[in-house]
ZAMARGU-4260 file (C-alpha; in steps of 0.2 Angstrom, whole numbers, plus 5000, padded with zeros to 4 digits):
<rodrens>
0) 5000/5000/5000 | 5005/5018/4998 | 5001/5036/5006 | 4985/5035/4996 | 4979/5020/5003
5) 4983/5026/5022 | 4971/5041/5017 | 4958/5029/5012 | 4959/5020/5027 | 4957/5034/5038
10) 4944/5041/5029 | 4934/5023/5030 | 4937/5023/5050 | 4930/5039/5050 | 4913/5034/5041
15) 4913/5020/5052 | 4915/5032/5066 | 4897/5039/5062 | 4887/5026/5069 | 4899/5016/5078
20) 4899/5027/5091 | 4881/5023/5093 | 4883/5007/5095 | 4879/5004/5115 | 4891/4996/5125
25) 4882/4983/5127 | 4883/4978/5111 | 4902/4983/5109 | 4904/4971/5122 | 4896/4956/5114
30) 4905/4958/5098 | 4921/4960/5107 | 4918/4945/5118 | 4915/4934/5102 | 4931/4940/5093
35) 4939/4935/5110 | 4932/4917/5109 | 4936/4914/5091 | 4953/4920/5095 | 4957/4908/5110
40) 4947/4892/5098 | 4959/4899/5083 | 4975/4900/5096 | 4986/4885/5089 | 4983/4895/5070
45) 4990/4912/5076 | 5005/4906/5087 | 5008/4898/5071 | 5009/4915/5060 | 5016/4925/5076
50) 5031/4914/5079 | 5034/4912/5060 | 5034/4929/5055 | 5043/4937/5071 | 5054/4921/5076
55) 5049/4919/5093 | 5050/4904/5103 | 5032/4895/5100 | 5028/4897/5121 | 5031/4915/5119
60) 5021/4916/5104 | 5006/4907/5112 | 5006/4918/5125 | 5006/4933/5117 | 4990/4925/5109
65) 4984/4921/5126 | 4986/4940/5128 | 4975/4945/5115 | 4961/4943/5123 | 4963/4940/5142
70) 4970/4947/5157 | 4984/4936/5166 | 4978/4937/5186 | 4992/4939/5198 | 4999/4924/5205
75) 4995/4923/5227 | 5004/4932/5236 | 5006/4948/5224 | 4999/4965/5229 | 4995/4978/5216
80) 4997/4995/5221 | 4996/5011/5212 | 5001/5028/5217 | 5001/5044/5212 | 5017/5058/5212
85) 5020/5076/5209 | 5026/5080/5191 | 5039/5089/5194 | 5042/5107/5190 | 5027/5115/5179
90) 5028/5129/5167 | 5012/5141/5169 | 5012/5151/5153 | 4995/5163/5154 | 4987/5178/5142
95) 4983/5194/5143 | 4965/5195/5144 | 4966/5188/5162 | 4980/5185/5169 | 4979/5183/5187
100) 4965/5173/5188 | 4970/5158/5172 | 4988/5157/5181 | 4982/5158/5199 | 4969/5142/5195
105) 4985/5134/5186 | 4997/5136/5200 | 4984/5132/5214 | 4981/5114/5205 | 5000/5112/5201
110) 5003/5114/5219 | 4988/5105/5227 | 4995/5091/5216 | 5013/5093/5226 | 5020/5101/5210
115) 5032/5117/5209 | 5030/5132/5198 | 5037/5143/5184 | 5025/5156/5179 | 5026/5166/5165
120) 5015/5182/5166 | 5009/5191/5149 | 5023/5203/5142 | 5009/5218/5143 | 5001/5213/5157
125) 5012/5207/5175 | 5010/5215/5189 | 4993/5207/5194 | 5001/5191/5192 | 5016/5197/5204
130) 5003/5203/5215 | 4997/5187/5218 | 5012/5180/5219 | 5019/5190/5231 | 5000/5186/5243
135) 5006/5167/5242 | 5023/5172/5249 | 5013/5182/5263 | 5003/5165/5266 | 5017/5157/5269
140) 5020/5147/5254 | 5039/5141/5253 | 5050/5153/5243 | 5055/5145/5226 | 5039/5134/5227
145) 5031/5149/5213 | 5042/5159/5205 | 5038/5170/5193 | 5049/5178/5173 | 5043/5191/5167
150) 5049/5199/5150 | 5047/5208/5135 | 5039/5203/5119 | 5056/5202/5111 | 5062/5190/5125
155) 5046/5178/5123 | 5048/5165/5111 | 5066/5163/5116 | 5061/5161/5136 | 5046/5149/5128
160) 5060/5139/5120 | 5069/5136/5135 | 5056/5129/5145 | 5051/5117/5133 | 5068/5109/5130
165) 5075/5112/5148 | 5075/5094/5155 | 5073/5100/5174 | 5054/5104/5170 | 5042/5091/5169
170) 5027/5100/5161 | 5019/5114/5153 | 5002/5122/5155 | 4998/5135/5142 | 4981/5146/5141
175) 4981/5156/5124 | 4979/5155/5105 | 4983/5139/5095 | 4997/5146/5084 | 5007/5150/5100
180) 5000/5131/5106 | 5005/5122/5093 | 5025/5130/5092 | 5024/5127/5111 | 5018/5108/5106
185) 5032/5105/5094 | 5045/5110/5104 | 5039/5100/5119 | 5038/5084/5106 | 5057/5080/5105
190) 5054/5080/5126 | 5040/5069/5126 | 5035/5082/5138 | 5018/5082/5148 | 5011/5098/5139
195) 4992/5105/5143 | 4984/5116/5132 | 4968/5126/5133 | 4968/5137/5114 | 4956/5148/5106
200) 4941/5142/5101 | 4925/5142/5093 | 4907/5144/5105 | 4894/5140/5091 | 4877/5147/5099
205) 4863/5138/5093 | 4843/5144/5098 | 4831/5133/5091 | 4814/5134/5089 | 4807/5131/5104
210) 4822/5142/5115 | 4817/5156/5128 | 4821/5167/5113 | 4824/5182/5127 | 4834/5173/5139
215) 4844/5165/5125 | 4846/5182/5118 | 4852/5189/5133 | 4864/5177/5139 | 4872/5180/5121
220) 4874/5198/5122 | 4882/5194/5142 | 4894/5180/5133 | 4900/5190/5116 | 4902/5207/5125
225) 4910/5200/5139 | 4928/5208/5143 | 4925/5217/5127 | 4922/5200/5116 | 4942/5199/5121
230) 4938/5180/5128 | 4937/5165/5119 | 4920/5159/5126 | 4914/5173/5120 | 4918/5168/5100
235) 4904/5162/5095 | 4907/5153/5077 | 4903/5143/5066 | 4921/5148/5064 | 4928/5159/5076
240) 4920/5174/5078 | 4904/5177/5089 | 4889/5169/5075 | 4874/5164/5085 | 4867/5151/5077
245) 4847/5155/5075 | 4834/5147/5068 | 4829/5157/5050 | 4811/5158/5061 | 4817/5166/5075
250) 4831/5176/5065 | 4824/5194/5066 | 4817/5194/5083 | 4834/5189/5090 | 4844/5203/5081
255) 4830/5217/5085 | 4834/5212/5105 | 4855/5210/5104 | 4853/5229/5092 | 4842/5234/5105
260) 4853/5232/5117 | 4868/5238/5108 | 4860/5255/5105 | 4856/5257/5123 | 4874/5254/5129
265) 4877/5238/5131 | 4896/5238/5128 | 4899/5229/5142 | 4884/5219/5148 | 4888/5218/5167
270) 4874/5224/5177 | 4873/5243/5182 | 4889/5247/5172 | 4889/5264/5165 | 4888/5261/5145
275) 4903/5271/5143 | 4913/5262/5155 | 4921/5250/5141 | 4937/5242/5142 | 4950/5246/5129
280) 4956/5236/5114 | 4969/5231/5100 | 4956/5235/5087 | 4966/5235/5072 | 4963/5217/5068
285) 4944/5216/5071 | 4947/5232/5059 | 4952/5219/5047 | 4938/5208/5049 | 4922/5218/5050
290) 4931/5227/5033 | 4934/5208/5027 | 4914/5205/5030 | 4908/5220/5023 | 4918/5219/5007
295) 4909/5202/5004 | 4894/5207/5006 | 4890/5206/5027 | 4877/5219/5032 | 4882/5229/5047
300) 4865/5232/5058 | 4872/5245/5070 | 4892/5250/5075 | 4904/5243/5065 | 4918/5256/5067
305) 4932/5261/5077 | 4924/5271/5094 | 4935/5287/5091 | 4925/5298/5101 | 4929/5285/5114
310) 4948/5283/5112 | 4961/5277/5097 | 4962/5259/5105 | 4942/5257/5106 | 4929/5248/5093
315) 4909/5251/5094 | 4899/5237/5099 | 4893/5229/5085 | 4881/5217/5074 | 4882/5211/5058
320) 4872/5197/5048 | 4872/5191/5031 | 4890/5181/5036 | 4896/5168/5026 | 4910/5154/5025
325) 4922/5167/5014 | 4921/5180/5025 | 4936/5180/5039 | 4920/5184/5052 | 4917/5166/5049
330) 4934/5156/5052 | 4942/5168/5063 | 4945/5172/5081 | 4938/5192/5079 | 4944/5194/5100
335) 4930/5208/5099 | 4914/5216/5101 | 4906/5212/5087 | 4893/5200/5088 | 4886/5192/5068
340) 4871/5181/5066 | 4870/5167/5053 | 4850/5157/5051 | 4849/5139/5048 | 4836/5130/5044
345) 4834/5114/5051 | 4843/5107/5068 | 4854/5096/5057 | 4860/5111/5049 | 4863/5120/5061
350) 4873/5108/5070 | 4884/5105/5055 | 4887/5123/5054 | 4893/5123/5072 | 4904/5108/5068
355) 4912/5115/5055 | 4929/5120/5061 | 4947/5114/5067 | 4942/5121/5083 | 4930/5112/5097
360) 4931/5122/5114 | 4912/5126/5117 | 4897/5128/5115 | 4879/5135/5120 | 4862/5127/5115
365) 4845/5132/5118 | 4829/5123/5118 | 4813/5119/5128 | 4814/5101/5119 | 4820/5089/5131
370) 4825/5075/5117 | 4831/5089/5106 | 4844/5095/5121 | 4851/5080/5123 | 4851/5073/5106
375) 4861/5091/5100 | 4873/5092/5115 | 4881/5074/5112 | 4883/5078/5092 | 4891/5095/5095
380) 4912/5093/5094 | 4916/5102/5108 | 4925/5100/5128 | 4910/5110/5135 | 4892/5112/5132
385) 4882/5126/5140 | 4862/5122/5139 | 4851/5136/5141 | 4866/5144/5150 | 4876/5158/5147
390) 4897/5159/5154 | 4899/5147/5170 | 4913/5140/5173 | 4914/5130/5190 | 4931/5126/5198
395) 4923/5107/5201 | 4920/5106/5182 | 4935/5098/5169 | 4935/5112/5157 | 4946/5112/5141
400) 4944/5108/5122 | 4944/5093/5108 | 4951/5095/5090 | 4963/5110/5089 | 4956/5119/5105
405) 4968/5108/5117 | 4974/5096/5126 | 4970/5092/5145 | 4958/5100/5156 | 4957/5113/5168
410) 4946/5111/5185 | 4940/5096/5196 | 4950/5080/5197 | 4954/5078/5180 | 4965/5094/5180
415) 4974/5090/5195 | 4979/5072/5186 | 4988/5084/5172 | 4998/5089/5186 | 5001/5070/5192
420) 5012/5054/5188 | 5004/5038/5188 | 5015/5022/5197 | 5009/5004/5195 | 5020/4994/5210
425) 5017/4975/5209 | 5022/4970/5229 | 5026/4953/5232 | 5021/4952/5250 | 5025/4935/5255
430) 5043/4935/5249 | 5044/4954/5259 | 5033/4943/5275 | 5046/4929/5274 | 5060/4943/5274
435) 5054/4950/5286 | 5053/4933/5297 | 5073/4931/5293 | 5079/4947/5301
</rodrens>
């Protein structure tokens, strides 16, 4: 076979994948218990084929058999223990748009899990990250347990570098965009580094028919407008910018509310906030972007221009429909307040539309159809699913992405074990009894 064929086999695993995954696990069990039986009565067959193609004496070849398809149990007398152990030194690499609170959760687990810690504030933005720091020293935390390089943006990549090929640190914990992840990825490779990754990512929002159109409307405006759209929960896709996903019925109703609400102030949507209290922004890509959509045809509702009258670094709050799969809007991380709308017809639509990217952090669905909810929220790609929610991220909640949105997860126990070593010790305790005995 050649490269063509491996692509034919994984795009055949891929169809099978489709309904496989279906398949109860009942039912998986059953067929995997029959391939197992028709091993074992085939057993004298593939010792045969093992030992003649890899040259191994027939014993071991009919063991490795035996292995196929059941577990050896200990013999008496063997105690099987497993225990878990502090990685090591952890890197904490955190972003700008908040960077006490991501590195703070990282270093608290790292350190929960008996862990030590490099962190790695944002160029632009340290000394709420050293002020916390300096709070753990005050608690009492051992000096040299955190410690904390900050630098320049010129220094960045080159510090990056060091930590990922340095072999006195065990792990890396990264928050921020996937190009960055992905160098920080390959340089750990080489390592076979323990890496965890938490990248941009796409939120699709999808309101069906039979959604609170109100409430669902809301908690979007809360989630785009958030921190100035400057969070990825808040890019709501199909691609990566905020595209709430609304049923073609319900299209106009939800954009009158989200404009409404835009035209009052709502540049910031936290409650009893003045509307001209709005944090500040690098606007000069979502420029880029909105010009992107409105070049193709995208039809701007309300805003769509730099806030001048505001300040040089400020963008109005805007809304834009008429998006589609050309436009940058669509497949793009905007990092903004701008907020675009695209209709689907149908709920198999619209969850292909939400599907429809490298990227798979999460995602909101609304609905008052209790078969529907459940139905949409298992086909969705994505780490987290919010239903009938807006932003809520609980530290007893595993939060983190699939496809190019990450690796690992941040929150409850699953975080810690990124944090964590695993050791299987098989204990022999009757030779240790007998020993014991002797002396």
């Amino acid at each position: 076979m050649d490269a063509s064929d491996a692509e034919l086999a994984v795009e055949a695993a891929c169809e099978a994948f489709k309904t496989w995954q279906d398949v109860t696990g009942e039912e998986r069990g059953r067929l995997l218990r029959k391939w197992a039986k028709l091993v074992k009565e085939n057993a004298e067959a593939l010792t045969q084929i093992l030992a003649g193609e890899t040259r191994k004496l027939k014993n071991e070849a009919k063991l490795e058999e035996v292995g196929l398809v059941t577990s050896i149990d200990p013999l008496p007398g063997k105690k099987l223990l497993i225990e878990k152990q502090p990685l090591g030194v952890v890197v904490v690499i955190s972003p700008w748009n908040f960077p006490p609170m991501l590195s703070s959760k990282k270093v608290a687990t790292a350190l929960a899990a008996g862990s030590t810690c490099v962190v790695k504030p944002p160029e632009d933005a340290p000394l709420s990250t050293l002020s916390a720091v300096q709070l753990a020293q005050d608690a009492r935390i051992p000096k040299r347990v955190i410690n904390v390089v900050t630098c320049d943006r010129s220094n960045a990549s080159q510090i990056g570098k060091i930590f990922c090929e340095s072999k006195l640190v065990a792990g890396i914990s990264f928050t921020g965009s996937t190009a960055i992840g992905k160098i920080l990825h390959q340089q750990c490779g080489p390592h076979i580094k323990r890496i965890s990754l938490e990248l941009g990512g796409t939120f699709p929002f999808l309101v069906s028919n039979s959604a609170n159109i109100d409430e669902a409307a809301q908690l979007g405006i809360q989630s785009k407008f958030f921190n100035c759209g400057q969070v990825s929960i808040a890019d709501i896709i199909p691609g990566e910018g905020l595209a709430p996903l609304i049923n073609s019925t319900q299209f106009k109703r939800v954009c009158g509310i989200v404009e409404d609400a835009i035209s009052k102030g709502a540049n910031v949507i936290v409650e009893g906030q003045p509307a001209e209290d709005v944090g500040k922004l690098f606007y000069q890509p979502t420029c880029g972007i909105v010009e992107d959509a409105i070049s193709k045809g995208a039809n701007v509702i309300v805003g769509g221009q730099p806030a001048e009258d505001i300040g040089e670094l400020f963008y109005q709050p805007t809304l834009i429909t008429e998006v589609t799969a050309e436009m940058q809007i669509y497949t793009e991380e905007i990092f903004g307040p701008v907020a675009s709308v695209i209709k689907f017809k149908t709920e198999e639509e619209g969850v292909a539309m939400a599907n429809d990217t490298e990227k798979g952090l999460g995602s909101y669905f609304f609905s008052q159809d209790v078969s529907q909810i459940f139905r949409v929220s298992r086909l969705l790609q994505n780490g987290v699913v919010w239903v009938n929610e807006g932003i809520f991220l609980p530290n007893k909640a595993p939060f983190g992405g699939v496809k190019e949105s990450g690796i690992g997860r941040e929150g409850s126990h699953h975080g810690i074990e990124d944090f964590t070593y695993i050791k299987f010790i098989c204990m022999y305790w009757k030779f240790v009894k007998l020993m014991f005995l002797i002396k």
